[in-house]
N, C-alpha and C positions, 0 to 999 in steps of 0.2 A: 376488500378494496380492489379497484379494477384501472388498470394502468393504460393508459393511448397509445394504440402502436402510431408512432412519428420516425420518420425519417433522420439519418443519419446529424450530429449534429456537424454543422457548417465547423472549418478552421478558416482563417487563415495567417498566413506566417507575420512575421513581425521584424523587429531591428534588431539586433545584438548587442543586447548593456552589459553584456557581461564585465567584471574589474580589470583592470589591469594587475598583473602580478609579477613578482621577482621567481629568479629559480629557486632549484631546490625542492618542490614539491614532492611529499611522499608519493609510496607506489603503496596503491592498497585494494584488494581483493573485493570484487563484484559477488556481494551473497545470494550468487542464484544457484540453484541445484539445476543441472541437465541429466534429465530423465528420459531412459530409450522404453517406446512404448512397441504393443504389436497391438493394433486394432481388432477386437474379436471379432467376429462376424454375425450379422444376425441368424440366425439355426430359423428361424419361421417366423410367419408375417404374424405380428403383432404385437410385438417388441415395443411398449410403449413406454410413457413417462409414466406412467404408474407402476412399474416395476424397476425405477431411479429411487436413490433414498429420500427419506421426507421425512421431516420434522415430524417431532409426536407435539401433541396439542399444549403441553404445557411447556416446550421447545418454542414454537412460536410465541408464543403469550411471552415468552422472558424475551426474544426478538423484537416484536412489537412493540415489546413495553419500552424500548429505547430507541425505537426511531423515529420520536419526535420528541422536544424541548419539553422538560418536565418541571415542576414547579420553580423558580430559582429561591434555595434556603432560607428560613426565614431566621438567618442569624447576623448581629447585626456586628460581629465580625467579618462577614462574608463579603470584602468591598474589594474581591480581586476580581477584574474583567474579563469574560470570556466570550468568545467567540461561539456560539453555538446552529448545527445545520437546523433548515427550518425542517428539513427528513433528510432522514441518515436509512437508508435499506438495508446497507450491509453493515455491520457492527466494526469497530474497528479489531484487528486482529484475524479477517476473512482471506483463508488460504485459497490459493487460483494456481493455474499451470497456463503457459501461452504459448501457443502454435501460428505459425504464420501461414497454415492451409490450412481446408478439410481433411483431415486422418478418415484414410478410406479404409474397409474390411481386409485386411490382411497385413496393411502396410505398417511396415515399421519405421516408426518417425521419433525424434524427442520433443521435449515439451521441457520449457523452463518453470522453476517450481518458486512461489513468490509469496509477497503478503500483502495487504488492504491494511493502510494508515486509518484510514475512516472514508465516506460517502457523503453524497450530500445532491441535493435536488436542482435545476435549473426554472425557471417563471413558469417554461411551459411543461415541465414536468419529467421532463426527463428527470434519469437518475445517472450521478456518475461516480466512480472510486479512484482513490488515490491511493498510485502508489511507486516505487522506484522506477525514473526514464529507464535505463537497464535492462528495465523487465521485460519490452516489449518495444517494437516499433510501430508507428502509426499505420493501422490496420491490421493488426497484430492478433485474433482472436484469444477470448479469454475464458476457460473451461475449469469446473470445479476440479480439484484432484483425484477425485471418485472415476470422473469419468474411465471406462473400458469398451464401452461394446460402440458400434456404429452408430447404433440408437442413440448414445449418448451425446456421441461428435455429430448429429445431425442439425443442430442448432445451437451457437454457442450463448454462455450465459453475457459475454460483453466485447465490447473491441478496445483498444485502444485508437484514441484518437489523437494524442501528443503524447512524443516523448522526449524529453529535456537535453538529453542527450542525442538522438537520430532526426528528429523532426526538422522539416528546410527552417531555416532561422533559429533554431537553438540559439538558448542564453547556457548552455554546458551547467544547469539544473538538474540534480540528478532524480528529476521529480516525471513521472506520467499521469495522464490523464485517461481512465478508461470512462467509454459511457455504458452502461449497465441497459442490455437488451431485452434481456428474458428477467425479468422481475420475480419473479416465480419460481427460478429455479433453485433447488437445494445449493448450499453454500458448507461448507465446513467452515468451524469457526475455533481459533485456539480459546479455551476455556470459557466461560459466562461470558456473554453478553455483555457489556458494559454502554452506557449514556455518550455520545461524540460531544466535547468540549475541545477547543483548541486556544492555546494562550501564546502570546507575543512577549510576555514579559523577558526581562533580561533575568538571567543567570549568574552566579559568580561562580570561580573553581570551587569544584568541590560539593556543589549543592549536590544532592541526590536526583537521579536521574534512572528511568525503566524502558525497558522497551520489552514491546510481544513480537517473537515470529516466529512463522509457522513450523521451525524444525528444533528449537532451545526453549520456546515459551518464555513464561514471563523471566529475565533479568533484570537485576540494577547494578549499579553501579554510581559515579558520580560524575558531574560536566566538567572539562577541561578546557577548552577554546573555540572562541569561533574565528569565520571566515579565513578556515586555511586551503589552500588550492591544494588537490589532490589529484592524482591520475589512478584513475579505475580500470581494474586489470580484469575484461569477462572473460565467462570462457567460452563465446563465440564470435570475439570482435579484437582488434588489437586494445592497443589502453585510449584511455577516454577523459577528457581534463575535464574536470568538475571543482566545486569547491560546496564549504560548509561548515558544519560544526563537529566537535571532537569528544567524546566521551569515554571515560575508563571501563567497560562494561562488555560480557561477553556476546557476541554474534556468534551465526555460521552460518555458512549454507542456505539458503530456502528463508532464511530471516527479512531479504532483500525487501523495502517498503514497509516494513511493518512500523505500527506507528512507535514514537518515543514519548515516555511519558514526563511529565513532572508532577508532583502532588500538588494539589493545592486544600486547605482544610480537609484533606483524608478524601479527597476526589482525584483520580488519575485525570489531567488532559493532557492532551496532545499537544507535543512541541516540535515534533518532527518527524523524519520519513525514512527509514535506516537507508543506508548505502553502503557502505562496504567496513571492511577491516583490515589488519594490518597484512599486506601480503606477505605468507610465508606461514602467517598463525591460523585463515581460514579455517581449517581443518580439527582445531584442538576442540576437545568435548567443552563444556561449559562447566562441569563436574569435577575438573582439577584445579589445585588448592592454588594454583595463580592464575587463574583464568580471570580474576577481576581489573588484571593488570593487560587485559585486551584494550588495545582503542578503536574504538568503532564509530566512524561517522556515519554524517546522517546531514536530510536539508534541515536547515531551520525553517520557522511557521515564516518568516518574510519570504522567502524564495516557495514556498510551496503556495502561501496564500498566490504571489506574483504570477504563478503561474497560472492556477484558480482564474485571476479577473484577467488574464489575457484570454483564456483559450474559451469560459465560460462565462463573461462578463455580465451573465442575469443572474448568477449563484446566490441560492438563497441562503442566508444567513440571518441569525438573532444574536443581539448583546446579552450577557446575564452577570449578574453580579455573585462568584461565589465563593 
């Protein structure tokens, strides 16, 4: 498949509907990792992308095989509505780092460590990924975690183009928008592959709830509430007032964006976009015997889609029944 190089996609800014709120908002922990990097240098000319990692052939094939809408089941149970990308490039669960320059040969810079909720296409063909405002600021470059040598940083695989929180007219969405540059390029991905499905349904406490990021992998845990304002504590900004939904389940670190799941008939989709966690617990492994008792927010699918049809308003989407 051969992708159009096209020019940057257009923004522009919008109103502020953000709610109204009372005090009292927790304070809770931005899951980005800050990574200090030293750019190698290229040693001789011809330092290409063929010496970057790449997929082996049946690597692709399990990629491929899920980024586009696949048959919808033919069970006649299967009468819950989903949202599904008409393509998805990057799978949901695709680990990134973002830099707001070029990383030149020698220099030592950090790079924020994140994750990919899921992707999904616009009319004319771009491609774009979703994942926590946090992550990035608009124009924010977006580089595999692999990256090392100058060769790598010579082209980045995406930008960001909105981010919910830094972008002029923020609705304080803890949602971004990258658009996807280099279609091509290798991607790290937490575990298999998995099909992009996204559900709007409601919740009650306690229903079961998962989510993948890039430094815990898959957890669950269960839903606890939505639309509480929270303030987002990074570690390269002051705090940041957001709001969203609440889950009992472990995060950390490097989780920031990844998507949240809910099952539906033994199908994970997507309900949301991590954000943070309790500040002060950050830090604790996922592998101690009360780690389920973390709460970790996250956007819900209304604030991520909202964001979706402001900043991309051709975003292609399909209904399915499953």
């Amino acid at each position: 498949m051969t992708y159009p190089q096209l020019p940057p996609a257009p923004y522009a800014p919008h109103d502020d509907p953000r709610p109204s709120h009372g005090a009292g908002a927790g304070l809770w922990a931005a899951l980005v990792v800050i990574v200090s990097f030293v750019v190698a240098s290229v040693v001789y000319l011809g330092l290409t992308t063929s010496q970057q990692p790449t997929l082996t052939m049946e690597e692709r094939q399990q990629r491929e095989g899920v980024q586009t809408p696949g048959e919808a089941p033919d069970d006649p149970n299967a009468a819950t509505l989903v949202k599904v990308p008409t393509f998805a490039l990057w799978a949901p669960g695709t680990k990134i780092q973002t830099v707001d320059h070029y990383p030149q040969p020698g220099e030592s810079f950090t790079a924020q460590s994140c994750t990919v909720a899921f992707s999904f296409s616009g009319a004319d063909g771009r491609n774009y990924a979703v994942t926590a405002g946090h992550c990035g600021k608009e124009d924010d470059l977006v580089w595999p975690p692999s990256a090392e040598t100058a060769a790598d940083y010579a082209v980045e695989a995406g930008r960001f183009i909105y981010s919910g929180l830094y972008s002029e007219g923020n609705d304080g969405v803890d949602v971004g928008i990258i658009e996807i540059t280099d279609p091509n390029r290798y991607m790290d991905l937490v575990g298999d592959p998995i099909p992009t499905a996204i559900f709007g349904g409601t919740l009650a406490p306690n229903d079961p709830i998962c989510k993948t990021g890039g430094t815990t992998g898959y957890t669950c845990g269960v839903f606890d509430a939505s639309g509480r304002v929270q303030l987002i504590r990074t570690e390269t900004d002051n705090e940041r007032e957001t709001y969203g939904d609440i889950g009992n389940l472990c995060a950390s670190p490097g989780d920031s964006g990844g998507p949240v799941f809910h099952e539906i008939n033994g199908r994970a989709t997507v309900i949301g976009v991590v954000s943070g966690t309790e500040a002060g617990r950050a830090d604790e492994p996922c592998d101690l015997p009360d780690s389920h008792t973390k709460l970790m927010s996250y956007s819900n699918y209304e604030q991520v889609m909202g964001v979706i049809n402001r900043v991309v308003p051709d975003a292609q989407f399909e209904e399915q029944n499953w």
